[in-house]
Structures are given as structure tokens and as C-alpha cells.
C-alpha positions in Angstrom: 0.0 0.0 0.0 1.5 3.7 -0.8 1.0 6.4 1.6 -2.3 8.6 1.2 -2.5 12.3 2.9 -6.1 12.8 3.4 -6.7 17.0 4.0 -8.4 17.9 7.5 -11.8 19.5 7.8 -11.6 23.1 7.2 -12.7 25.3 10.1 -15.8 26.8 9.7 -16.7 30.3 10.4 -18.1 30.8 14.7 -17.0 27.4 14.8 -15.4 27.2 18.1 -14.6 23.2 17.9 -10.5 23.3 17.1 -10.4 21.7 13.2 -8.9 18.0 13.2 -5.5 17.5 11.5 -4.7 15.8 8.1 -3.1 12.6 8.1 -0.8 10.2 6.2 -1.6 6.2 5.9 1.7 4.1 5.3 2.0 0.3 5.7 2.3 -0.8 9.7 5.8 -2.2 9.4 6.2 -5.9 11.0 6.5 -5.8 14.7 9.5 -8.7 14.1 11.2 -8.4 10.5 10.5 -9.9 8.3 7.8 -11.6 9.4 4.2 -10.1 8.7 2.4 -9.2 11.6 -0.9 -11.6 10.1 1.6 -14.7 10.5 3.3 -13.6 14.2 -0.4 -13.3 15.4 -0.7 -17.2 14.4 2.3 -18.0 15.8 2.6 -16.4 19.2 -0.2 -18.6 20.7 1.3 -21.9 19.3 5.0 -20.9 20.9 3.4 -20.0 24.0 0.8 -23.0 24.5 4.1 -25.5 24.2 6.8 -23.1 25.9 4.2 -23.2 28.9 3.5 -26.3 28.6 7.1 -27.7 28.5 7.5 -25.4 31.7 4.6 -27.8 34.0 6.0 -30.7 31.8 9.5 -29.9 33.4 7.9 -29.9 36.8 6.4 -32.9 36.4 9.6 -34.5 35.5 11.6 -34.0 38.0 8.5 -33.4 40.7 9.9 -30.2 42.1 6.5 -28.4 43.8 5.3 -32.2 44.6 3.3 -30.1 47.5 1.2 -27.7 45.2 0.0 -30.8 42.7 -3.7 -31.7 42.5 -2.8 -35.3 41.3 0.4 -37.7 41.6 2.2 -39.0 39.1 0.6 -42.3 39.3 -2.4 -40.8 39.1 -1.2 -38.8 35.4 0.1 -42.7 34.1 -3.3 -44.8 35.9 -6.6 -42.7 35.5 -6.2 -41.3 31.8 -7.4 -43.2 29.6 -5.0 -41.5 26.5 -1.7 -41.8 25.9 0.8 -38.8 26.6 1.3 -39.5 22.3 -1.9 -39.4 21.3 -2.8 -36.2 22.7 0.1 -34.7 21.4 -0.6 -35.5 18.0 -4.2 -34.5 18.4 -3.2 -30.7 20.1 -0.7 -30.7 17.1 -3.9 -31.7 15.0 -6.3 -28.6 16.0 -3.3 -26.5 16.0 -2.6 -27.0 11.8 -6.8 -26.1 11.9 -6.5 -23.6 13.7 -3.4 -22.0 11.8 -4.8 -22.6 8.5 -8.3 -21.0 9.3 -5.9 -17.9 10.1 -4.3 -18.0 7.3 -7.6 -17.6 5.4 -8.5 -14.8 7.7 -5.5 -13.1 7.1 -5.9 -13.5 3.8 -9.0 -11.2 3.6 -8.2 -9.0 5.5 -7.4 -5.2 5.0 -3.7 -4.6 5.7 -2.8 -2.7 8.8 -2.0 1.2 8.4 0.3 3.4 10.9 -0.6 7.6 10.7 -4.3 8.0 11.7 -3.0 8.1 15.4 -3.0 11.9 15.7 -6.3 12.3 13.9 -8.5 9.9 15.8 -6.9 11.3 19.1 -8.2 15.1 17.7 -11.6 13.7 16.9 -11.8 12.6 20.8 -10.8 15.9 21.9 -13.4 17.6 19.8 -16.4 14.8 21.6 -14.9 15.7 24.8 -15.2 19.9 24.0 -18.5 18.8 22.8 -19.4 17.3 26.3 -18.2 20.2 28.2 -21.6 22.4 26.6 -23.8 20.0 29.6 -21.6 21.7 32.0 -23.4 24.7 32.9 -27.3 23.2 32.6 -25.8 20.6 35.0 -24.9 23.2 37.3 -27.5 25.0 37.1 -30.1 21.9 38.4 -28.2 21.8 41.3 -28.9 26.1 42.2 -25.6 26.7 41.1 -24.5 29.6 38.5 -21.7 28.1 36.2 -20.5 31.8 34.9 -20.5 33.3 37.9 -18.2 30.0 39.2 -16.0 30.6 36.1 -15.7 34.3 36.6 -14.4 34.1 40.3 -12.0 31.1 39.2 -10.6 33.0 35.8 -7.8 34.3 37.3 -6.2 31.2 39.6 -7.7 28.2 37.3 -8.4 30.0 33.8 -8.6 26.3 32.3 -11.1 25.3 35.1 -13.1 28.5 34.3 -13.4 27.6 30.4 -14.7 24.1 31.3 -17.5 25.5 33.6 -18.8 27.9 31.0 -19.2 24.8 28.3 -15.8 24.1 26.8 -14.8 28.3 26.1 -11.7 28.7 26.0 -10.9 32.0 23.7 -7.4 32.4 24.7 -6.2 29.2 23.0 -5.8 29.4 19.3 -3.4 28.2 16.5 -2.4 29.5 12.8 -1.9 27.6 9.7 -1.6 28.3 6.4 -4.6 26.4 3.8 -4.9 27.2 0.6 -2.4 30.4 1.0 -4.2 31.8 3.3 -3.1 32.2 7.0 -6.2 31.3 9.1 -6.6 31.4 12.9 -9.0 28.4 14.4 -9.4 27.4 18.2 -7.1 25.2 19.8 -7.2 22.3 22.6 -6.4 22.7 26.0 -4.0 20.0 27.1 -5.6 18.2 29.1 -8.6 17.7 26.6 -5.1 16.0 24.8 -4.3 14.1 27.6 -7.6 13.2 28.1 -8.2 12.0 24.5 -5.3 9.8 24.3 -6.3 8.2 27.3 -9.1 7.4 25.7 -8.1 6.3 22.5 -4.8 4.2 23.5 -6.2 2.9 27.1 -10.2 2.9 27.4 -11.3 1.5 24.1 -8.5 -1.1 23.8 -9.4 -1.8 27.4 -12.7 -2.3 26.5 -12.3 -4.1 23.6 -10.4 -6.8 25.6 -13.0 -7.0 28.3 -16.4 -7.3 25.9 -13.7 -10.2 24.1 -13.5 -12.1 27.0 -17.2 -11.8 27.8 -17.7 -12.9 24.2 -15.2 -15.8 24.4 -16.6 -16.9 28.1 -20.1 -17.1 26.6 -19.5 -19.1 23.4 -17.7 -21.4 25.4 -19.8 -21.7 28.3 -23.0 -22.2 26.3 -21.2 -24.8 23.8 -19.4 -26.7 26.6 -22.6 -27.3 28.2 -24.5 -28.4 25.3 -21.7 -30.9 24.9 -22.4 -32.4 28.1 -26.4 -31.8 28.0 -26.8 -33.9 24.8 -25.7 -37.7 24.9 -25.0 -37.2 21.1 -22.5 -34.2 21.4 -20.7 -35.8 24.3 -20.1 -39.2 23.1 -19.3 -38.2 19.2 -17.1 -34.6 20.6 -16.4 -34.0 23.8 -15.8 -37.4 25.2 -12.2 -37.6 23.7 -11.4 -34.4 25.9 -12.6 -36.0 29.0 -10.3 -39.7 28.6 -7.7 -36.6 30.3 -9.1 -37.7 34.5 -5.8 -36.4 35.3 -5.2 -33.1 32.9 -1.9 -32.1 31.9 -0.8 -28.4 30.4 -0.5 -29.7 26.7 -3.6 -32.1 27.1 -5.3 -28.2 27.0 -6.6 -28.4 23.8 -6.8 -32.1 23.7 -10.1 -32.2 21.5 -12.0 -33.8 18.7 -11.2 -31.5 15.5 -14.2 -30.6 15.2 -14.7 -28.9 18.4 -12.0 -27.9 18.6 -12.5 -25.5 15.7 -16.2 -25.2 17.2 -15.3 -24.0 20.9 -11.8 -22.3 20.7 -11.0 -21.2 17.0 -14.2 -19.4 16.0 -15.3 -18.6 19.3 -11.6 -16.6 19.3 -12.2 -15.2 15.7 -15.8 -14.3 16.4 -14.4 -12.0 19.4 -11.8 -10.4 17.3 -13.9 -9.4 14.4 -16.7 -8.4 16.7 -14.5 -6.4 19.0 -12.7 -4.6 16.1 -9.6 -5.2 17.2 -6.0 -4.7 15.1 -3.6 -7.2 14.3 -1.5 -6.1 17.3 -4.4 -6.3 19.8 -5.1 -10.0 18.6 -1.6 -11.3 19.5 -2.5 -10.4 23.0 -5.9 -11.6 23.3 -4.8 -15.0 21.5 -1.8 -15.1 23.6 -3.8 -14.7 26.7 -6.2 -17.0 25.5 -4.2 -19.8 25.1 -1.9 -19.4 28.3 -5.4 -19.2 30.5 -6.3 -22.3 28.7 -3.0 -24.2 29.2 -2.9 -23.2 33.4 -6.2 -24.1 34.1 -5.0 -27.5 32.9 -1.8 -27.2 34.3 -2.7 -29.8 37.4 -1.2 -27.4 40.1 -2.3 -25.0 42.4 1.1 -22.9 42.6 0.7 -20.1 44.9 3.2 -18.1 42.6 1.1 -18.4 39.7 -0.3 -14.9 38.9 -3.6 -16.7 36.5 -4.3 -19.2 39.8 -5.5 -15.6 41.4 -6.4 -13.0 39.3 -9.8 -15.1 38.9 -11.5 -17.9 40.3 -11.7 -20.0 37.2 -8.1 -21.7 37.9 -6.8 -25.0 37.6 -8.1 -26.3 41.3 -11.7 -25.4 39.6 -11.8 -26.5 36.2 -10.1 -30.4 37.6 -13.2 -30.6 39.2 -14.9 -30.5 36.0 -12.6 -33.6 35.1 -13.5 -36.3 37.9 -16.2 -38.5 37.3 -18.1 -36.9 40.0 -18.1 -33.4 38.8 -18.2 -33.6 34.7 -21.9 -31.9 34.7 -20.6 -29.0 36.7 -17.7 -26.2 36.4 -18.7 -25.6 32.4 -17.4 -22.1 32.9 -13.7 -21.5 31.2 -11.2 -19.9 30.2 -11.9 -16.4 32.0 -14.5 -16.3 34.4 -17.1 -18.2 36.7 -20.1 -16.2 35.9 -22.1 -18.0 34.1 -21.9 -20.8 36.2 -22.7 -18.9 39.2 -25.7 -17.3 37.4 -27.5 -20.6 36.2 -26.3 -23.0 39.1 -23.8 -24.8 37.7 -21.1 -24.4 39.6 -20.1 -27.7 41.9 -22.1 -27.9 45.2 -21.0 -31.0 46.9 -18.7 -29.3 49.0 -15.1 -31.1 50.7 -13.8 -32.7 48.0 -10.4 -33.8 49.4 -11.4 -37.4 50.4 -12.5 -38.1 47.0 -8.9 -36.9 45.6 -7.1 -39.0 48.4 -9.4 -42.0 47.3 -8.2 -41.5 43.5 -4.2 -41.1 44.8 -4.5 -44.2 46.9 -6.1 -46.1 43.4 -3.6 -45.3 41.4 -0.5 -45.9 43.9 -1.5 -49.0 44.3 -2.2 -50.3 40.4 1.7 -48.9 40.5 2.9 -51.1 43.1 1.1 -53.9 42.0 3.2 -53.4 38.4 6.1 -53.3 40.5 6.1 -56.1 42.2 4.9 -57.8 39.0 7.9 -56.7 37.6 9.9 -58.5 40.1 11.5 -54.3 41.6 11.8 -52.8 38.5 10.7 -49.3 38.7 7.7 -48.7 36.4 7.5 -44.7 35.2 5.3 -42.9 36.5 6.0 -39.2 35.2 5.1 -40.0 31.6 3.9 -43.1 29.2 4.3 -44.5 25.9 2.2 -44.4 22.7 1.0 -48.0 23.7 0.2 -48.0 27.2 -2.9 -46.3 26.5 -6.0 -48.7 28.3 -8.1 -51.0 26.0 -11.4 -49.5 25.4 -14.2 -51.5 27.2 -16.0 -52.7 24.4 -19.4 -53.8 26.2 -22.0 -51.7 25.1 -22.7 -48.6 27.4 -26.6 -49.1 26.7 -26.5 -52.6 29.1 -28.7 -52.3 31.8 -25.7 -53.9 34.1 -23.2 -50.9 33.1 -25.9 -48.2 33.2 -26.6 -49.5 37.2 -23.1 -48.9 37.9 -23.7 -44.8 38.4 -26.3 -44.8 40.7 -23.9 -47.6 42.9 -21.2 -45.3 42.7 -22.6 -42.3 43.3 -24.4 -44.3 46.8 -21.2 -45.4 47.8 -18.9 -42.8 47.7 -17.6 -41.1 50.8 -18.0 -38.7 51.5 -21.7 -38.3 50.6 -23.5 -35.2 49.1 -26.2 -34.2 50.2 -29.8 -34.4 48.9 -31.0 -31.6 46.0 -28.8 -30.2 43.6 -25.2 -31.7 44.9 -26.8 -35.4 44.2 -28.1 -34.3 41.0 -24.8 -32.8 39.9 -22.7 -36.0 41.3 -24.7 -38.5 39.7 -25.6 -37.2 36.4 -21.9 -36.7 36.1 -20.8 -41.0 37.1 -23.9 -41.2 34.4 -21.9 -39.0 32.0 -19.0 -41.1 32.3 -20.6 -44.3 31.2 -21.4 -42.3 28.1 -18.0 -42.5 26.8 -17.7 -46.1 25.4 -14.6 -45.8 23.9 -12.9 -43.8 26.7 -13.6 -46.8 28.9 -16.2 -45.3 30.8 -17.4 -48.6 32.6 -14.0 -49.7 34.0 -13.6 -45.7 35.4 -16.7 -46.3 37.5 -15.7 -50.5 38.0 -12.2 -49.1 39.5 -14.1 -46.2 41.7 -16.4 -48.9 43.2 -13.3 -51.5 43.7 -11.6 -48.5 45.6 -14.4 -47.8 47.4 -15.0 -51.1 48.7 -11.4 -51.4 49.7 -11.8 -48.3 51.5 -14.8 -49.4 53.7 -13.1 -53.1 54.2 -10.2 -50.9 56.2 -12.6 -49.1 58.1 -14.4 -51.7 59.4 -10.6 -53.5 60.2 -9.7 -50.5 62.1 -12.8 -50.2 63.4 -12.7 -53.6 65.2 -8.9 -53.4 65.8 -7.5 -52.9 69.6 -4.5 -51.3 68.6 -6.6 -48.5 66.4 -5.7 -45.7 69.4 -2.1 -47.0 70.0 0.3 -43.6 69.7 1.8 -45.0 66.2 -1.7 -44.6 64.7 -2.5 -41.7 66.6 0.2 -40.2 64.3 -0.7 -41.5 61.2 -3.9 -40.7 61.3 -2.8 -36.9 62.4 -0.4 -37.0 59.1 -3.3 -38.3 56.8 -5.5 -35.8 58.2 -2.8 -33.1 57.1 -2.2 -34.1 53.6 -6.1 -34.3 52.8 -6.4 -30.5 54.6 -3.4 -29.4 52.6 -4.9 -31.0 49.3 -8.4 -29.4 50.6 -6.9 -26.1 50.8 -5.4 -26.5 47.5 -8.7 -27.5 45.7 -11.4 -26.3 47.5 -10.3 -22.3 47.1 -11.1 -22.7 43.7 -14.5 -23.7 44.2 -16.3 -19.9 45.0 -19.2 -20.3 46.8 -18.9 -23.8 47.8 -18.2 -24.9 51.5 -14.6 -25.8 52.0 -15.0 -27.8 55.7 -18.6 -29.0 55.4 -21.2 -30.0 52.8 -22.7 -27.8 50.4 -26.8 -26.9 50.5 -29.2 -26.6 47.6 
């Protein structure tokens, strides 16, 4: 594109607005030479989404904030139900998607121009002049007289004084030469300037990003739901998402293709386009974007981590959504909780740090049993293989036996919600799971009850035992009782406007 000069408005006679400047459009150069600004926007969330996630990866590695993890490692290798390889090729999947519906975008659209700064900052000076006319009637409602205000003020605050008599100013002028002719027009006062450019370079970008993330939060929210809402959706989309019981950071966009074009590409590019945002703006909101995304999957509540606090969708809440007992709650992501807290969906079973100690104990021990199997050998636990992904139950979810396995579940587990909306949420979610044939969803439930049982078997042992208030026990039972408040606290701040010691109420 050549540069364009396009003359200002000349000023017209007893016009006391100040005239707006001409301007000159030129190309935006490329924030990083040579590549175009279109193609960096692309690229920026990609880089970010796997530097961030080889960060937690790292951590996970080599275990170095074991205290601020909502799940073990044998928790990451037993409960999914996807390999570590198969959900890297499937992010890497949505990711080409997502890059070549960019692409197109890019393609169409207009390309960015640098020079219209000055004039768009002049334009808001002249609304904010314009504004300063409802000074004086303002005034004058509430008994007071603006010019006599002005006249008293004129000599201490003579800027002051113009704005109470509506924006006149008559001692501020500037000279320019149009046409030949040396003309004299009204000028701004500087803080209508300083005022503008707030405006223009701080309030509407700020609100562009705000009504973005409303936008983004409601598509989401209102997708997200209907995947879980209709048995169709859930078992043909949204089913491969939830095989991740344990998420990870790069499992973030772990999705079918097609929703994950649905949910997170469009619902991104409706917000730019509606928003009306520039190239530069959308490298930050899709940057954002995809960093919120990969936290909240993160799988730790670090206390360090800026996103686990600036709202109270974090990665304690949204690993709610992922157990078996909460999958029909907690739709609300990536920004914030509002919509669930408006229409109730929000998990209200209260405590949920016995049901996490109940899946750590599960896990440990289908570890050690591999490890003994394996006559010492120590099995990994940090990571798997493209292989040791579990066999897909292959009963058919619609058998009467299976579909009796939720409402089991949901009676056994400890500890129990209560009646009303809590039951409804926990149970329609074990019914959820069942859903998902090819995720396995029978054996997830099979293993819960198992656990369960095994769980109630040692109660009733210690129960009968002589030696159950012995001083040994006494101090196992006080360290258990710190590592599932520790893991409560960790979890259970998430979850706004649930109780965090006692049971939640409908």
C-alpha cells in the first residue's frame, strides 16, 4: 500500500470546535522483521501453548513443587485413559486447523496502516469539547451559577473556568496556512489531549479486551454445556477431551477437530472481528487466550502463579470438572465463573479432598502392584508410551448392568452429598462417564467402586482393631489428616461459593 494524505476538515466560520489535523496512511511495518504481523499473530499462541506447557512438563519430570499438585504421578500414568502421544498428535492436529483458518482470515483482511493516530486522538478531543456544553445546565439543576463559578475562578484556574462555561476557551488558538491563506481556528487545551489519548490508546483497547473475553466466556460456556447436556454431542465430541481424568498443560486443547475448531478457533475469531480489534491487539488476546487455557490445565495450584488468582476459574476449579463426579458441573472457562454462578452450575457438593485421596490411593497401588509384577523394576510414573494407552471396554454402554453402575457409585462414595442439587450434579456426572464407550467409561466407574470397597473393608478392620488408638496410629492418622487439609486447601479455594469444611446446600 503507498501512503495517502487525506486533508483535514476546514474550520468553519463561529465554529469554536478546534479543526482536526490531516493525516498520512503508510504500511504498519512488522513488529519482528521480516515476518508479517498476520503470521506472528498465528504464531505467538502456538510458541506460547508448548513453551508453557514444557514449563509444567519440566515440573512434572523431575516433581519439584510435589506439594502444590492436584494429582500424583501415578495418578497422570493410571486414571487417563490417553496416551501422553496421542494427545500430542491431536493438540498438534487442531493446531494446523487452527493456523490454516488464520491463514484464510488473514488473507481477507485489510492490511494494517500506521498515521491515523493523531487524527483519531483530535476527533476525541473535539467529543470531549463537545461534552463540556452539559456543564453549565448541569450546574444550574443543582442552584448553582456556572458563569458566575467561572468568573471568580478565571484568574487562579483559567482552564477550570473555560470548562465550567461549556468548553470556552478563547485564549487558546493556533495559525496555519490552507490554501495560501493564514487562518486562525481554536485550539485544545491539554488536558482535553491528555484526556483524549487516554481514551483512545487505554479505554477502548481496554474495553475491547473486556467485551472479548465476555464474548469468548459465553460461546464457550454455552457450547461446553450443550456438549455435556446432549448424549450425542458428548459421546461423538467431547468425550475424547474428558479420557484426560488427570489433565496435563499440553492435554489443553486435547479435543475432537471438530470442536476444537467449534469451541476455541471461532469462538476466538468471532471475538476479534466483533471487537474490532487490530492485528496487534489479537496477538495479545490469543496469547492470553491460550496461556489461561494451558494453566487451568496445568494440574497445580502454585501459589506463585499470577492466572491461579487473578480469577477464580483456575486449575483447582476446572479439575473438578474432570473427575467422574463433577463432569456436569464447572462448564465455565477460560476467564470467568459467571455464568456458572448465574445458572447454578457451579459444583455444590462441597469437601472434595477425600474423594482426591481415594483416587491417589487407586492409582498408587495399580503402581505397586506393576512393581512387584515386575519383580523391583521401577515402572515410570511421570510419563507413558504411545502404547500404554487402556483398552477400550467394548461392552455396550446401553447394558442395563453398566448403566446401574452410576447410581452404585454415586451411593457409595464417601464422603456423601447431600440431597437436592449436589446429588443431581454428582450423579448425572458417574452417568456422564458411562457415556463414553470408547474412553472406557465402565471400568472408570468398576475401578471407583473397587476403591471404594477397599476403602470401607479398612474401616471396618480399624474399626474392630484394639490397637486402632495405639500412639503409632495416633500419628498417622494426624499426618493423613494433614495431607487431605493441605490438598483441601489447595482444591477447594477454587471452588467460590462452595463450603470448603462442610457439605454444600441446595
Amino acid at each position: 500500500m503507498e501512503n495517502a494524505t487525506v486533508p483535514s476538515i476546514s474550520p468553519v466560520p463561529g465554529n469554536t470546535l478546534p479543526p482536526l489535523p490531516n493525516y498520512t496512511l503508510s504500511p504498519l511495518p512488522p513488529l519482528v522483521s521480516p515476518i508479517p504481523d498476520a503470521y506472528l499473530a498465528l504464531a505467538l499462541p502456538i510458541i506460547a501453548y508448548w513453551a508453557l506447557s514444557l514449563f509444567f512438563h519440566l515440573i512434572d519430570l523431575y516433581d519439584l513443587f510435589p506439594a502444590y499438585r492436584l494429582h500424583t504421578p501415578a495418578e497422570v500414568l493410571k486414571r487417563n485413559h490417553v496416551s501422553r502421544w496421542e494427545v500430542f498428535r491431536d493438540v498438534v492436529l487442531q493446531q494446523v486447523i487452527q493456523t490454516a483458518v488464520g491463514l484464510v482470515l488473514s488473507w481477507s483482511d485489510e492490511d494494517a496502516v500506521v498515521g491515523k493516530e493523531d487524527y483519531n486522538i483530535a476527533v476525541w478531543a473535539q467529543r470531549i469539547r463537545m461534552a463540556q456544553s452539559a456543564i453549565p445546565p448541569l450546574l444550574g439543576m443543582l442552584g448553582l451559577d456556572a458563569q458566575r463559578l467561572a468568573k471568580n475562578m478565571a484568574g487562579s484556574a483559567p482552564t477550570f473556568a473555560g470548562a465550567l462555561t461549556g468548553g470556552q476557551y478563547p485564549w487558546l488558538t493556533q495559525t496555519f496556512t490552507q490554501n495560501g491563506i493564514e487562518i486562525s481556528a481554536p485550539a485544545f487545551a491539554q488536558w482535553e489531549i491528555l484526556a483524549a489519548k487516554g481514551i483512545y490508546w487505554v479505554g477502548i483497547q481496554a474495553m475491547q479486551f473486556v467485551v472479548a473475553i465476555l464474548i469468548v466466556d459465553t460461546w464457550q460456556y454455552f457450547w461446553h454445556r450443550a456438549m455435556h447436556m446432549n448424549k450425542w454431542l458428548y459421546t461423538t465430541f467431547h468425550s475424547r477431551h474428558h479420557r484426560l481424568y488427570v489433565p496435563y498443560a499440553y492435554g489443553a486443547l486435547y479435543n475432537h477437530p471438530f470442536e476444537g475448531f467449534l469451541l476455541d478457533t471461532l469462538g476466538a475469531g468471532l471475538a476479534y472481528l466483533a471487537t474490532g480489534m487490530s492485528i496487534r491487539q489479537s496477538m495479545w488476546f490469543f496469547t492470553l487466550s491460550t496461556i489461561k487455557t494451558v494453566d487451568d490445565h496445568c494440574g497445580y495450584a502454585l501459589p506463585f502463579d499470577p492466572l491461579q488468582h487473578l480469577t477464580s476459574n483456575n486449575a483447582g476449579y476446572h479439575d473438578v470438572h474432570h473427575q467422574s463426579w463433577g463432569i456436569k458441573t464447572n462448564f465455565s472457562q477460560p476467564f470467568f465463573t459467571f455464568w456458572d454462578r448465574a445458572l447454578g452450575t457451579m459444583w455444590k457438593g462441597g469437601d472434595v479432598s477425600l474423594r482426591y485421596e481415594r483416587a491417589r490411593n487407586a492409582a498408587q497401588k495399580l503402581v505397586d502392584q506393576e512393581h512387584e509384577k515386575e519383580g523391583g523394576k521401577q515402572s515410570p510414573v511421570t510419563h507413558s508410551q504411545a502404547g500404554e494407552s487402556k483398552t477400550a471396554d467394548v461392552r455396550p454402554y446401553q447394558d442395563e448392568v453398566a448403566r446401574n453402575l452410576s447410581p452404585q457409585a454415586h451411593r457409595r462414595v464417601k464422603p456423601s452429598v447431600p440431597n437436592g442439587k449436589a446429588e443431581k450434579q454428582a450423579l448425572g456426572s458417574r452417568e456422564q462417564v458411562l457415556d463414553d464407550r470408547q474412553g472406557g467409561g465402565v471400568g472408570v466407574l468398576i475401578e471407583e467402586m473397587q476403591e471404594e470397597e477397599r476403602e470401607r473393608e479398612a474401616q471396618g478392620w480399624l474399626r474392630r482393631s484394639p490397637m486402632k488408638g495405639t500412639g503409632s496410629s495416633r500419628s498417622r492418622a494426624g499426618s493423613g489428616a494433614s495431607s487431605l487439609t493441605a490438598l483441601r486447601d489447595r482444591v477447594n479455594e477454587s471452588l467460590v461459593g462452595s463450603c470448603v469444611t462442610g457439605q454444600g446446600k441446595d
